[in-house]
N, C-alpha and C positions, 0 to 999 in steps of 0.2 A: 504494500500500500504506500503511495506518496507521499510528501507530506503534506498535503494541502487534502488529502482526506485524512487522516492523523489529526490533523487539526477540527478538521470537523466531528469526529469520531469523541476526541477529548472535551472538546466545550459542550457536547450532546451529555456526556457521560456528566462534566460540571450541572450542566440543568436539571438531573434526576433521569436521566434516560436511561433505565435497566437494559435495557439489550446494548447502547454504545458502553457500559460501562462492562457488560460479561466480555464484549471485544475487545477493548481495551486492556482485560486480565490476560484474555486468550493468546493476546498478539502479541505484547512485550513479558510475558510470564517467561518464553525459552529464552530471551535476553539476561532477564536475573538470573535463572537459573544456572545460564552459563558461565556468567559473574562469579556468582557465590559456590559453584560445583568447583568452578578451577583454582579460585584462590586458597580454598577450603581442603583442595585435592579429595574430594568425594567424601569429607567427612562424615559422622554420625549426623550433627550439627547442619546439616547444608538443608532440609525441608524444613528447619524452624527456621534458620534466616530467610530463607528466600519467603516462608510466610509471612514472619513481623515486615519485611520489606514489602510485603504486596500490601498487608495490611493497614500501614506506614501510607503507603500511598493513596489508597482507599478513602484512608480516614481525612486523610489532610488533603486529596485532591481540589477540593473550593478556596487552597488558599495559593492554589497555583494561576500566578495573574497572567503567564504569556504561555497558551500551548506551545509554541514553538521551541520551546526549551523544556519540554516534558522529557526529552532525551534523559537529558544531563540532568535533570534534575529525579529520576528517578534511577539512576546509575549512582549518586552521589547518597540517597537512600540506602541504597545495597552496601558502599563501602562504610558508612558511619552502620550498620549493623554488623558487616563483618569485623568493625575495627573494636565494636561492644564488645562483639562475642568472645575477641580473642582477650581484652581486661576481664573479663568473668572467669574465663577457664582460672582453673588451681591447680595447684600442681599435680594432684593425684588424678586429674583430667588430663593432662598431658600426654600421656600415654595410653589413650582410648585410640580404640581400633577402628576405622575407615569403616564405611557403611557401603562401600564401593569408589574405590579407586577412582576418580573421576578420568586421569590419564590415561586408563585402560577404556573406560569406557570412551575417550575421545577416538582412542585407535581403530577398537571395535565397531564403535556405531556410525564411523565416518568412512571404515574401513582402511587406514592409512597405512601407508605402505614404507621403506626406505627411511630416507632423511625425513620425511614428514613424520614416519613412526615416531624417530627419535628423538625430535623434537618435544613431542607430547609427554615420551617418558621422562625426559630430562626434569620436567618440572617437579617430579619426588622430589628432586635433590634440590632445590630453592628453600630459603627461609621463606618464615611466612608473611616476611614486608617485600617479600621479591615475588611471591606467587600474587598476592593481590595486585601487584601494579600489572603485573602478566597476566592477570584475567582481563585489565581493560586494554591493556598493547597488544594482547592477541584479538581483541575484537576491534581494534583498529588498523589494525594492517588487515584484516577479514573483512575489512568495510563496513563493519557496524557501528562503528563510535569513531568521531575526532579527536585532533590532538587536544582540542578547543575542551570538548567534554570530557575525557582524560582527563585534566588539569585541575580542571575544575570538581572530578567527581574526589581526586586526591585531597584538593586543597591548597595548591600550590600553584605557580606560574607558570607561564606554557617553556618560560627557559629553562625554572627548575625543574619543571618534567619532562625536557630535552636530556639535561645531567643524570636524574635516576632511571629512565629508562636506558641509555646507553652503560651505566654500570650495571643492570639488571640484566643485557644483551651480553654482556663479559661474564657474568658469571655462570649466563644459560649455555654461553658457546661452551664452560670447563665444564657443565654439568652432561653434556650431549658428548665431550669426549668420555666422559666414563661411562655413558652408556656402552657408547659406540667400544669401547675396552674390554668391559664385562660378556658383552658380545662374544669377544673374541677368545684365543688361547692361550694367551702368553703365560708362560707355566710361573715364571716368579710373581703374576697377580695376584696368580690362586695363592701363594703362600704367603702375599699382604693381607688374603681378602679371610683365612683362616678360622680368624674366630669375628668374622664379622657376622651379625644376626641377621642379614638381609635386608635390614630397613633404614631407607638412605636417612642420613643426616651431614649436618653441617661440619662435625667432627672428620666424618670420614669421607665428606666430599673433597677435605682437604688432604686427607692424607692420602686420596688414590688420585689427586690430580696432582701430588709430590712426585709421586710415581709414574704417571703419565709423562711428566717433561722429562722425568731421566730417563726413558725407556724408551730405546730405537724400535723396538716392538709395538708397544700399544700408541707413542705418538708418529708413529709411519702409515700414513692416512693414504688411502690406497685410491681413492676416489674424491674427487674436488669435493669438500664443503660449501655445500648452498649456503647462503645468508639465511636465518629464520623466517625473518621476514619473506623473503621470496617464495619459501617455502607453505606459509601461512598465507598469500594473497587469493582469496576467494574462496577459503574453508570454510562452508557450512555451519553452522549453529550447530550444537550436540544434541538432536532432537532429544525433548524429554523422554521420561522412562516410562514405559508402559503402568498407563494407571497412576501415573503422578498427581497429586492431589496437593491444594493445598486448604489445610484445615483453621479457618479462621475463625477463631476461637469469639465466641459469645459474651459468656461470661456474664457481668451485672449490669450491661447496656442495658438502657432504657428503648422504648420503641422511639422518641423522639430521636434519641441520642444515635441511635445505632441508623435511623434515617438520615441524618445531616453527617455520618459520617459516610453515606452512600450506601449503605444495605439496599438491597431490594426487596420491593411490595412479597416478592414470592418467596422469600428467602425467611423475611419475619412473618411470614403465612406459615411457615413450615414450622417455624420452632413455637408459636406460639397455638399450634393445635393441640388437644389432650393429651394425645399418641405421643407426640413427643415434649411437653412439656419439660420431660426432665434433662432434657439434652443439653449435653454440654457446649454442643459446636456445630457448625455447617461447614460443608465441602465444597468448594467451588473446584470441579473438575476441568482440566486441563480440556478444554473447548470452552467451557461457560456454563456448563448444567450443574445447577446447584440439588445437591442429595444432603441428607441428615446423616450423620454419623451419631458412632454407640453413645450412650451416657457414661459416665465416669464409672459406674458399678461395672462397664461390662467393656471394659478397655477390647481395641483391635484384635483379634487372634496373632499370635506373631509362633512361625512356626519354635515348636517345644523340643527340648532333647528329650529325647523319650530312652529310656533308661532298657537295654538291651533283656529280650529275656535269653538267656546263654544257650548254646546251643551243646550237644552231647563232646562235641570238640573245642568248645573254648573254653576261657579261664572266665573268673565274677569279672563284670564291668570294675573300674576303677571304684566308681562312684560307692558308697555305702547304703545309698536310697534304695530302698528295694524297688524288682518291678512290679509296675503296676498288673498286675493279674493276678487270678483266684486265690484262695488261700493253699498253702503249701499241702493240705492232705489230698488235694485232687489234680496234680498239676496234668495229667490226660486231659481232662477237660477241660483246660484252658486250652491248649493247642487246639484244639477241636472247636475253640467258641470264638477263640481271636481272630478278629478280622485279617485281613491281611493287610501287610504294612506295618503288623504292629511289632514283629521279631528283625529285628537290623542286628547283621554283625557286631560281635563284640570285639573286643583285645583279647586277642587269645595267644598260650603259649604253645610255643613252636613244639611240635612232636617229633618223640624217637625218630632218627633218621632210620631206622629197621620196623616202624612200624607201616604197614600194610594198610593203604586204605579202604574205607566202608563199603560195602556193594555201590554202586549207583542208580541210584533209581531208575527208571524210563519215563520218561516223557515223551509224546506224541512230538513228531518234525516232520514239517513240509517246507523247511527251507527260509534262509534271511535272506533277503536282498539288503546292499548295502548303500550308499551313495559313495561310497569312495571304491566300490568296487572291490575286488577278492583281497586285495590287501591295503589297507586304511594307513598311511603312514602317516603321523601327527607329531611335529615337532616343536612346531609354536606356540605360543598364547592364544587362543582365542580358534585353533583348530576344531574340526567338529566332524564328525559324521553320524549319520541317518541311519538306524536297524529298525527295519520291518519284517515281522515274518514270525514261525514259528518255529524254533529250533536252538540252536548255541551257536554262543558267539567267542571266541577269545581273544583276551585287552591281552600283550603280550608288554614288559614294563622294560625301558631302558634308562636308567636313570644316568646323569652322569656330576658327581659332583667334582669330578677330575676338571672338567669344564667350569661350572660354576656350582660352588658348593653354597648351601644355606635352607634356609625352609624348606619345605617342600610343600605347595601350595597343590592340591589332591583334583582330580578331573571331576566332576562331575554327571550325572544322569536327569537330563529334564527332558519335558514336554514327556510324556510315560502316558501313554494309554495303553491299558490293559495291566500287564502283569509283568516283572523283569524278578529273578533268583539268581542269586549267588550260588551256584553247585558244584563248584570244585578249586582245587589252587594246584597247579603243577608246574611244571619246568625245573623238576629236581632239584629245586633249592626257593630257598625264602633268600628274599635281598638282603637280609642281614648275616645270613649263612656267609661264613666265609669263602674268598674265591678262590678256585683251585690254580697255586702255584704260585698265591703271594706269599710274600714273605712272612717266617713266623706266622701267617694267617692271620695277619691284622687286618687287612684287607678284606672289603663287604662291599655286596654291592651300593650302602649306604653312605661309603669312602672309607675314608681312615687320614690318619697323621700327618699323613703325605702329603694328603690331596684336597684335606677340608670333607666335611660329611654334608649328608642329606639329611634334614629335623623333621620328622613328621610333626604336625599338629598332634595335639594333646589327645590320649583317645581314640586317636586314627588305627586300625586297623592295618597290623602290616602283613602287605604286599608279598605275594610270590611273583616270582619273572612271568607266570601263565596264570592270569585267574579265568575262570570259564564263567558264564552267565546263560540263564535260559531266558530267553523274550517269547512270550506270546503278546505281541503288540506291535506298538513303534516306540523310540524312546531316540534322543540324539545323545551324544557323550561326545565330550567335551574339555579340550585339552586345558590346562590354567595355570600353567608354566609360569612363576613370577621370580622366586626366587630361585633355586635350585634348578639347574638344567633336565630336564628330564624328556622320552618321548616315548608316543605310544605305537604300537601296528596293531589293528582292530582286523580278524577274521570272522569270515561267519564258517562255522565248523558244526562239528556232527557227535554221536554220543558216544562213536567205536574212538574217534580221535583223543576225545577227553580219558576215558578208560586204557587206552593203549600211553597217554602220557604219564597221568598218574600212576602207573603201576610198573614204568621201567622205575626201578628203582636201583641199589648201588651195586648187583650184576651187572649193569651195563655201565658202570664208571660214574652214574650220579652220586650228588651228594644224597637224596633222600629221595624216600616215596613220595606221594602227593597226597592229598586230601580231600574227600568227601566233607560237603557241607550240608547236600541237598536231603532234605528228609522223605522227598517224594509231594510233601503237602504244602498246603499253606502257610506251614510253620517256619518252610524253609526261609533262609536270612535273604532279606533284600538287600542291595550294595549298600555302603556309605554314600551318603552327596546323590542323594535320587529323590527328586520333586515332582508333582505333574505338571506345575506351574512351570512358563518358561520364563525365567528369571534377564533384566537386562543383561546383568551382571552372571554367569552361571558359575563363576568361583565364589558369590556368595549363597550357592545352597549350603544349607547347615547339615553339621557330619554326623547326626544321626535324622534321620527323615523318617515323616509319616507318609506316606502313599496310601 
């Protein structure tokens, strides 16, 4: 839209115009949002700001005397809330976990490729008075915003925000060379990068761009460096996330009060009928339809860790909470009454490499089709493939922390229609097994001394080189490679295949037999990281799932 309908669209919306004003939410809503997602880097925090910011503007739009400066002047809202949020935080907030990576999500939903990838990811590594001014100079070289509004949303002169953007551009260029490093091989990284936990900061942006300049290696740049900006000219908005919502809170407004701060007719129709009298909030959904959300007694559903019931092969879940099912004299009949979905993999411990494993059950097969075809190689972030059909599949795991050691951020299973089981683990060793012909057997496929390890998440269920899964459905999996190098090959396979791997065992030179999981029924364990929902984000499905 121009600005000369912009303009008309906002002084409609200043007279009480309920539909210029659901436009006016609809249209510049992905501008904050990509404001406050980037400087925030996809915080927990990033749907309250960007609400008090809509809300902020909402309230106070009648005291805006020049539509033509609505730009800046609602850009200039979003930084005075992101600059709140960060004097609130305390220090025991400091170290809260991302709600989705905004960086990742610029990659994936923009689908960016090369130096544009790396540009996105570089922005982990910024402090947080460098990623805010890089939420508005990435959306002015993307032609969203001027330098003019820039300046102004900072606070500063269009000369002093000449100065801080071009040291912000210096430190983004040393942030892009350690991407572009960690990328790579160079073997004395890996023994800087050792006991690094994976998660960029300012400490260690400096001490792996120490090592960048003295290393003919990781500073021998193989391919000219784009300018950012070149790189950023005509990128996209980060479309919102499916289902984004922002919840603007009610609260002890008055009907006058909540009118003159722009509410609409339909919106205080809503909350003030019986049915919802006790509501706490409205939703203004990402288009302009406003819906009632829960009351405070009955907060959102947010998916639950639902506490493992163990299966004949594993050890107790961590946790001390019992699970939720029948009481312990009839546990038959809970397998028999549990829905399905409700039995997920536990932690379990690694069995005798001389023990034999369980019969296999049968299952009926007519075959998976794949979308990547007979063999699925997935090595990146945000890789994916498509199983349809009725039969097994095997994820076959390569992890490499030789390459880059650190977390190890787990793949995921969404969009699940129908039915997905975990029924077997083989490849003659679990990854933590040691590898045949290292030395002493220090060496695992999870690393070792040498080379920096692989950290499962807490709880995670670990890994054999062959885990086998049965679909009756469709389900997509979904590589989430962030920290730790890692990749997968995705087969669709058959029942003689799984039984012939798990049962070579150490006559034919393996380290171990394999393992039966499947119990034949409903009981059998569903993967970790399996939703029906298909998530923006698919590294943030949670590692124990209800299906």
């Amino acid at each position: 839209m121009d600005s000369e309908n912009w303009r008309a669209v906002i002084t409609a919306a200043q007279a009480g115009d309920r539909r210029a004003l659901d436009e006016l939410v609809a249209g510049w809503l992905p501008l904050v949002y990509n404001i406050v997602g980037r400087a925030l880097n996809g915080h927990a925090d990033v749907d309250d700001v960007v609400q008090e910011t809509m809300l902020r503007a909402v309230g106070h739009l009648g005291s805006l005397r020049d539509p033509d400066s609505f730009r800046s002047w609602l850009v200039a809202i979003a930084m005075r809330q992101i600059r709140d949020r960060a004097r609130r935080r305390t220090p025991d907030r400091l170290e809260e976990a991302t709600a989705s990576d905004f960086a990742e999500l610029t990659v994936l939903r923009l689908q960016l490729e090369g130096q544009r990838r790396e540009v996105a990811e570089a922005v982990r590594w910024l402090d947080d008075e460098d990623r805010q001014l890089l939420s508005l100079w990435w959306l002015e070289v993307a032609g969203e915003l001027t330098r003019r509004e820039l300046a102004a949303a900072v606070g500063i002169t269009r000369q002093h925000a000449a100065v801080r953007v071009q040291r912000m551009k210096e430190r983004l260029e040393t942030s892009r060379g350690i991407v572009r490093a960690l990328d790579g091989a160079c073997p004395d990284l890996r023994e800087v990068t050792g006991r690094w936990n994976g998660r960029p900061d300012s400490v260690w942006r400096k001490r792996l761009a120490r090592h960048i300049r003295g290393c003919g290696y990781c500073g021998d740049t193989r391919e000219a460096v784009v300018p950012a900006e070149r790189l950023l000219v005509g990128i996209a908005l980060v479309p919102l996330p499916v289902g984004f919502t922002l919840s603007l809170a009610f609260g002890g407004k008055t009907a006058v009060a909540a009118t003159s701060a722009g509410w609409s007719a339909k919106l205080l129709g809503a909350l003030t009928k019986p049915a919802v009298a006790m509501t706490a909030g409205a939703t203004i959904v990402a288009g302009g339809a406003y819906v009632v959300t829960q009351p405070p007694a009955a907060p959102p559903p947010r998916a639950a860790a639902i506490t493992p019931t163990p299966t004949a092969t594993s050890a107790p879940p961590r946790s001390s909470t019992p699970p939720p099912a029948a009481p312990r004299s009839s546990p038959p009949e809970t397998k028999t009454t549990d829905p399905y979905g409700t039995v997920v993999d536990a932690v379990d411990r690694a069995p005798d490499p001389d023990t034999r494993p369980a019969a296999l059950p049968r299952r009926p097969e007519s075959g998976i089709t794949s979308t990547g075809g007979p063999k699925a190689v997935m090595q990146h972030r945000g890789d994916s493939v498509t199983l349809t059909g009725r039969g097994y599949v095997l994820v076959r795991w390569q992890i490499s922390p030789g390459s880059r050691p650190g977390a190890l951020v787990m793949p995921s299973w969404t969009g699940l229609q129908g039915r997905l089981f975990h029924v077997a683990s083989g490849g003659s060793r679990r990854m933590d097994d040691p590898l045949p012909g290292a030395p002493n057997g220090y060496a695992t496929g999870m690393g070792g001394p040498g080379i920096g390890y692989a950290v499962l998440p807490p709880g995670t269920q670990q890994m054999w080189q062959n885990e086998y899964f049965y679909l009756d459905g469709t389900v997509t999996l979904t590589q989430n490679e962030r920290g730790c190098d890692y990749g997968l090959v995705v087969f669709p396979s058959n029942r003689d295949a799984v039984e012939k791997d798990i049962n070579e065992g150490p006559a034919q030179g393996a380290i171990r037999y394999g393992l039966v999981r499947d119990t034949g029924t409903d009981s059998a364990p569903v993967p970790q990281y399996v939703t029906r929902s298909t998530p923006a984000d698919p590294a943030t499905v949670p590692q124990r799932s209800r299906v």
